[in-house]
SERO-4910 file (N, C-alpha, C, O; in steps of 0.05 Angstrom, whole numbers):
BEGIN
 pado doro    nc1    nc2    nc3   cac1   cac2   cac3    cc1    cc2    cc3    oc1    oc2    oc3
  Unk    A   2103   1972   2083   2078   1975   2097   2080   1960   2124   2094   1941   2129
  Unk    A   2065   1973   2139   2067   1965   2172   2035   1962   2179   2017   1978   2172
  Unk    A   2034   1942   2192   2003   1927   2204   2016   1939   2242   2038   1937   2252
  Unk    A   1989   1950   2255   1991   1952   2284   1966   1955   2295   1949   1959   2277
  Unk    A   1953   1955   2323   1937   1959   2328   1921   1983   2328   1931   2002   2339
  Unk    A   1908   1985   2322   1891   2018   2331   1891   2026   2350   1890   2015   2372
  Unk    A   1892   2049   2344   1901   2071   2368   1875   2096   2375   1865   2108   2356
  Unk    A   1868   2100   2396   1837   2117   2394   1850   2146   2374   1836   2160   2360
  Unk    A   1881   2149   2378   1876   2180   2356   1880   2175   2338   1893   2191   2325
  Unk    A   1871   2147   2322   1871   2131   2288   1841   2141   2291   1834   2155   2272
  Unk    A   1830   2138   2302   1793   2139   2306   1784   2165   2268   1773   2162   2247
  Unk    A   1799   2189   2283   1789   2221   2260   1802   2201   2227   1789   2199   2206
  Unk    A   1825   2193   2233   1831   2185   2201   1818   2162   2190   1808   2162   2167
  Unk    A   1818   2139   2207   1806   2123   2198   1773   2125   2189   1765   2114   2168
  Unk    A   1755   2139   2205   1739   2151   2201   1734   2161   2165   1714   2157   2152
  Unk    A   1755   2173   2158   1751   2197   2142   1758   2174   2121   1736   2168   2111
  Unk    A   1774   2162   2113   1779   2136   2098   1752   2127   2091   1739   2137   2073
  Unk    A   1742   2105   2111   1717   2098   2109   1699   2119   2086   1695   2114   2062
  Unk    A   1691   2138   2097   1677   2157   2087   1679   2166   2060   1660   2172   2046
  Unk    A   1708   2167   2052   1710   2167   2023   1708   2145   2009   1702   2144   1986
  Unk    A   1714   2121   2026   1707   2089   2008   1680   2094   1998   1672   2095   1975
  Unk    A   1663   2097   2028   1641   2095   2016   1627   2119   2006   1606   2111   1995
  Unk    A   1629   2134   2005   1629   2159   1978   1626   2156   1948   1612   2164   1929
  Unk    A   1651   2139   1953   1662   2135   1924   1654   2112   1909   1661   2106   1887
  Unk    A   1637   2099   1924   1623   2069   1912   1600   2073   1902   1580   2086   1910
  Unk    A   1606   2055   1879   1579   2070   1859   1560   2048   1866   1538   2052   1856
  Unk    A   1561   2023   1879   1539   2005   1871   1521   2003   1903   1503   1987   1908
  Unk    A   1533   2028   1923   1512   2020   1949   1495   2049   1941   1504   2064   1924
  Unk    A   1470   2054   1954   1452   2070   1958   1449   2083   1965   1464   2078   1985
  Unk    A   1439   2107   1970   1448   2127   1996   1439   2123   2026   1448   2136   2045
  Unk    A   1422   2104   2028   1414   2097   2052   1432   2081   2063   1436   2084   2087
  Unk    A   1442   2065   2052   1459   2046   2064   1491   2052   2067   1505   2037   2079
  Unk    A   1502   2079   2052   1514   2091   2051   1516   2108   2078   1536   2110   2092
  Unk    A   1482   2126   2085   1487   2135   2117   1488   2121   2134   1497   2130   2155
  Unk    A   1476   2087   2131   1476   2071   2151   1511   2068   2161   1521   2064   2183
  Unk    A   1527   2071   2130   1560   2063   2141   1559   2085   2157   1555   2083   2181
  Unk    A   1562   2102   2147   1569   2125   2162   1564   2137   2192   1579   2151   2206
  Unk    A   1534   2127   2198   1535   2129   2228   1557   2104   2238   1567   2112   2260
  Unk    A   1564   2088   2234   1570   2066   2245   1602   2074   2250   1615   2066   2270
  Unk    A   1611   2087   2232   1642   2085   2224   1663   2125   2235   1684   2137   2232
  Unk    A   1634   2127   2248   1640   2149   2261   1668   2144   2274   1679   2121   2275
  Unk    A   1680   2168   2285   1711   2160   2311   1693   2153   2330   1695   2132   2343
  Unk    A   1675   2167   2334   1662   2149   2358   1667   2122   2360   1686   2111   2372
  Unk    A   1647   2110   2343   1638   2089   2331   1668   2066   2339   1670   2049   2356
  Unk    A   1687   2077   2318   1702   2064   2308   1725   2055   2342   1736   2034   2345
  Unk    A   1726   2079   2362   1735   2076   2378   1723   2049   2398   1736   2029   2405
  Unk    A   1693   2055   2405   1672   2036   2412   1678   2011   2400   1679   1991   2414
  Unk    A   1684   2011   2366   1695   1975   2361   1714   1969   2376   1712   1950   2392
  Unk    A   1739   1986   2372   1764   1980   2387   1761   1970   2406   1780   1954   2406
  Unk    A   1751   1968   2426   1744   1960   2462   1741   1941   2455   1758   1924   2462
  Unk    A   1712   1926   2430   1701   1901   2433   1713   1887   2423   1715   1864   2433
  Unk    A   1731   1892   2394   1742   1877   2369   1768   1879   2368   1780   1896   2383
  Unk    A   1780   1865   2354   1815   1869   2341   1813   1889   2316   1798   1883   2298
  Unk    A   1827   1912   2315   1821   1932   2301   1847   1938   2291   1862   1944   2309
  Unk    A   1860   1938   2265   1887   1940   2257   1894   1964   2239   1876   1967   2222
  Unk    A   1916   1982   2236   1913   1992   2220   1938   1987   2202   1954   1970   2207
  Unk    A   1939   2004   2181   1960   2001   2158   1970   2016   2161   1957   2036   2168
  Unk    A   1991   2017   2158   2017   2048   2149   2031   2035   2129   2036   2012   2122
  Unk    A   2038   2067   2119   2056   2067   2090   2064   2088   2096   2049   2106   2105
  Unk    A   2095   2092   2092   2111   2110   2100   2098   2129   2126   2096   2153   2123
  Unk    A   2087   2114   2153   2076   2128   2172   2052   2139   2177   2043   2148   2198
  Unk    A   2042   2135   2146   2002   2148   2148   1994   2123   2145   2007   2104   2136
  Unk    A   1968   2123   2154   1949   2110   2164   1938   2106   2126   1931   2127   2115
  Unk    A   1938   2083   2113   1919   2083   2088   1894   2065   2084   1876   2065   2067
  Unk    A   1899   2049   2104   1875   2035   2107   1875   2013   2140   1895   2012   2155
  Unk    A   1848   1995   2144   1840   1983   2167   1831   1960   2162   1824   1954   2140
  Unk    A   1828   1942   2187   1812   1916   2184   1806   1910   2210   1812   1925   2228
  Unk    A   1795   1890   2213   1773   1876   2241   1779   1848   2238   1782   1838   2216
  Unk    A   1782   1833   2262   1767   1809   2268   1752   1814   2295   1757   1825   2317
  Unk    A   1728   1800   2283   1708   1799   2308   1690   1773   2307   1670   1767   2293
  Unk    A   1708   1756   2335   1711   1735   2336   1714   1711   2304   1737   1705   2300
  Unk    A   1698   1703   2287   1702   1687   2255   1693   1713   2233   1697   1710   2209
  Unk    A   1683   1736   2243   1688   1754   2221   1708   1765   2215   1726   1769   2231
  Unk    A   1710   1775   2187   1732   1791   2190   1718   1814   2165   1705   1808   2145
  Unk    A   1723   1838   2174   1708   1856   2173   1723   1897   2176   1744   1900   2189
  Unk    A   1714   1914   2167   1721   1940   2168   1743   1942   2156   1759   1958   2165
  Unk    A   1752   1925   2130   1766   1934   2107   1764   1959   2086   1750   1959   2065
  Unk    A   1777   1976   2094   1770   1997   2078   1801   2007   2083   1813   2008   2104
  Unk    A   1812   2017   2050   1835   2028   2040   1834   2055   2026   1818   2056   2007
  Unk    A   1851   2081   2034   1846   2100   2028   1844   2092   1990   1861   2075   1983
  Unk    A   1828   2103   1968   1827   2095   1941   1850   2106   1935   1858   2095   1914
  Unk    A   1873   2128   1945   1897   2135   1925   1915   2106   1927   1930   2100   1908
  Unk    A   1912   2090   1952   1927   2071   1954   1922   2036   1955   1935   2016   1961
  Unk    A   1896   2043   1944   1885   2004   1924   1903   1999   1904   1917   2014   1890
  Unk    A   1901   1975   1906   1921   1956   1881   1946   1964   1897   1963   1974   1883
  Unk    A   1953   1961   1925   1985   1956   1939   1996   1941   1953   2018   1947   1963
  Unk    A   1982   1915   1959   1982   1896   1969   1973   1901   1999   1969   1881   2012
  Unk    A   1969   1926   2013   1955   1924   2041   1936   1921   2045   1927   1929   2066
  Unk    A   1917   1907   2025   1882   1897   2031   1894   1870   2031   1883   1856   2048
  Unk    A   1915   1856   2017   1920   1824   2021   1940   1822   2057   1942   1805   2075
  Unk    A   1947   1841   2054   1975   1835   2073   1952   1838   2109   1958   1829   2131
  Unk    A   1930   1852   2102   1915   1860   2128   1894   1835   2124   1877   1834   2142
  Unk    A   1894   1821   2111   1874   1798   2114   1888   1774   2125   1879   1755   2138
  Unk    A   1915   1779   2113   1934   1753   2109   1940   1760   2150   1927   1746   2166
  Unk    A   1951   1773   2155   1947   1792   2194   1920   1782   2206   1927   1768   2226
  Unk    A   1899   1783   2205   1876   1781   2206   1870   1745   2210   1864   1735   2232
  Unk    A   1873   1732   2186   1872   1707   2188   1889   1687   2206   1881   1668   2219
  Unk    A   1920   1699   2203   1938   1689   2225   1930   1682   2252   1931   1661   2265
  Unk    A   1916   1714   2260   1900   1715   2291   1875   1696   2290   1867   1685   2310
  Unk    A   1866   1693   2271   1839   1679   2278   1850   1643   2285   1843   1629   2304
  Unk    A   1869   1637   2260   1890   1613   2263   1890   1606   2296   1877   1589   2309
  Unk    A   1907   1622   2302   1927   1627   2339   1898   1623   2347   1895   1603   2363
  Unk    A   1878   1634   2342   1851   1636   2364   1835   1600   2359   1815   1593   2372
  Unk    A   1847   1585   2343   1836   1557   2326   1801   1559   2316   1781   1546   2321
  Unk    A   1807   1581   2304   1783   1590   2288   1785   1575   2267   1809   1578   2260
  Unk    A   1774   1559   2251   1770   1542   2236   1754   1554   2197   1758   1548   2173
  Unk    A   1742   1568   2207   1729   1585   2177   1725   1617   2190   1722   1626   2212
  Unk    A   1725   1627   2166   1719   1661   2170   1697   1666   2149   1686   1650   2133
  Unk    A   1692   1690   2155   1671   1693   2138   1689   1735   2135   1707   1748   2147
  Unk    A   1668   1741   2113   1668   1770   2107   1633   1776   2088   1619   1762   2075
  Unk    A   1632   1804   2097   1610   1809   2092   1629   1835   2064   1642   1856   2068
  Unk    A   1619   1819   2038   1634   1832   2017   1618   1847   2002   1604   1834   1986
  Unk    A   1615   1880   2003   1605   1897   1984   1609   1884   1952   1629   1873   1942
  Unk    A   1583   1890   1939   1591   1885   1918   1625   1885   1900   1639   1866   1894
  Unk    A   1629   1907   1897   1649   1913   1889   1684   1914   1898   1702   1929   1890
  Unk    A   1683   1887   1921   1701   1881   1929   1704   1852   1923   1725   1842   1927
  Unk    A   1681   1837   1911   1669   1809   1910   1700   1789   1902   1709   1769   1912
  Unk    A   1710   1806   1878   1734   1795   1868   1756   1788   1881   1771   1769   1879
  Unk    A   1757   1812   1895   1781   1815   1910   1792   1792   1926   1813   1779   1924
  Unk    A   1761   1790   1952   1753   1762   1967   1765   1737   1950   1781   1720   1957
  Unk    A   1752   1739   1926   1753   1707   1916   1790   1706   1909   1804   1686   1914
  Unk    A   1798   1726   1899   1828   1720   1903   1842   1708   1922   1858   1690   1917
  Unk    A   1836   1718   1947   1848   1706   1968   1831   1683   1984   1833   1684   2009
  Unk    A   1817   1667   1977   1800   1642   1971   1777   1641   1989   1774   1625   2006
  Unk    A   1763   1659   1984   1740   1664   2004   1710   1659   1977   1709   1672   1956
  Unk    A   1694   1643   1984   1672   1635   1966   1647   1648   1967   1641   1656   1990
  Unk    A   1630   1653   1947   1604   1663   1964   1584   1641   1979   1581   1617   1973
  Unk    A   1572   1655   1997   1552   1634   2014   1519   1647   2003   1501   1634   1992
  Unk    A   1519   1672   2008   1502   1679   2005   1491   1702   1996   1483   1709   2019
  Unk    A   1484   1721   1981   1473   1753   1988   1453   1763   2014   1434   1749   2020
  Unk    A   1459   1787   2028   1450   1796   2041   1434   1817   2040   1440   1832   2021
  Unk    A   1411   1827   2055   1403   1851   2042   1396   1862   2063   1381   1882   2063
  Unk    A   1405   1852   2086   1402   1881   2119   1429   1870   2132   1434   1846   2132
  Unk    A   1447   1889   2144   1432   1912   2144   1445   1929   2125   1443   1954   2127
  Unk    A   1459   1918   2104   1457   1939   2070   1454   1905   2057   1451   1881   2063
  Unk    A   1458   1927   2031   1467   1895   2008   1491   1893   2011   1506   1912   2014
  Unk    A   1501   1860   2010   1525   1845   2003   1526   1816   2010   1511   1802   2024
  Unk    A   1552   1811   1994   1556   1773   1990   1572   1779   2011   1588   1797   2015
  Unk    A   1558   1748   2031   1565   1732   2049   1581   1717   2037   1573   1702   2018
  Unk    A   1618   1719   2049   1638   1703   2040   1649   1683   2059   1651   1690   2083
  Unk    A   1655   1660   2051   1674   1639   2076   1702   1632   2061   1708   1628   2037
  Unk    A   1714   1633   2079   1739   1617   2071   1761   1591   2087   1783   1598   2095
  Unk    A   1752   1564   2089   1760   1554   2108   1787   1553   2116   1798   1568   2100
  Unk    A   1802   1546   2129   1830   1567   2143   1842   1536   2139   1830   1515   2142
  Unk    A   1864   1540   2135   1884   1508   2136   1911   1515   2149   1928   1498   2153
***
């Protein structure tokens, strides 16, 4: 697996990723489900790119999943579902955190859908808080050493 920056013609796939994550998640709503979805448009996703650090994953050359830092968040984790449980949701956080390191960012945070909650706490991120705009989810920190 290969970590690189996003590229505006990652925008249509990464897009479409997103879309089936959140499709496929049984514990968000449908409202908050279209709220991802305007957001994670190629538009959208291109528009982060300018403001944010936007990374993607390859495996054997396709795109299977993405991540964000924006500025102590770290954020827009989403892995195509044929390819969870492969170590590129640890290896794009573990990328992710490095940069925030180099930047002497001191804690991160993630805004963790239910059903990622575990995942987070593997790689030592705690809950702070639940959220409920603008969807539901646990507010995670993890202080950086």
């Amino acid at each position: 697996m290969k970590i690189r920056k996003f590229r505006q013609k990652d925008a249509e796939t990464c897009s479409k990723i997103i879309f089936e994550c959140v499709d496929s998640a049984k514990k968000i709503n449908k409202q908050n489900k279209n709220f991802l979805k305007k957001i994670y448009t190629p538009e959208g996703l291109i528009n982060q790119s300018r403001k944010f650090d936007l990374f993607v994953v390859e495996k054997n050359k396709k795109i299977i999943g993405m991540g964000k830092l924006e500025k102590n968040l770290i954020g827009t984790i989403y892995f195509d579902p044929l390819h969870h449980r492969e170590g590129g949701g640890r290896l794009i956080m573990e990328k992710l955190e490095k940069l925030a390191k180099r930047r002497k960012i001191k804690k991160v945070y993630v805004n963790s859908l239910f059903q990622t909650v575990t995942f987070y706490k593997k790689l030592g991120f705690e809950k702070v808080e639940e959220e409920k705009k603008p969807i539901r989810n646990i507010r995670m920190k993890k202080i950086l050493k």
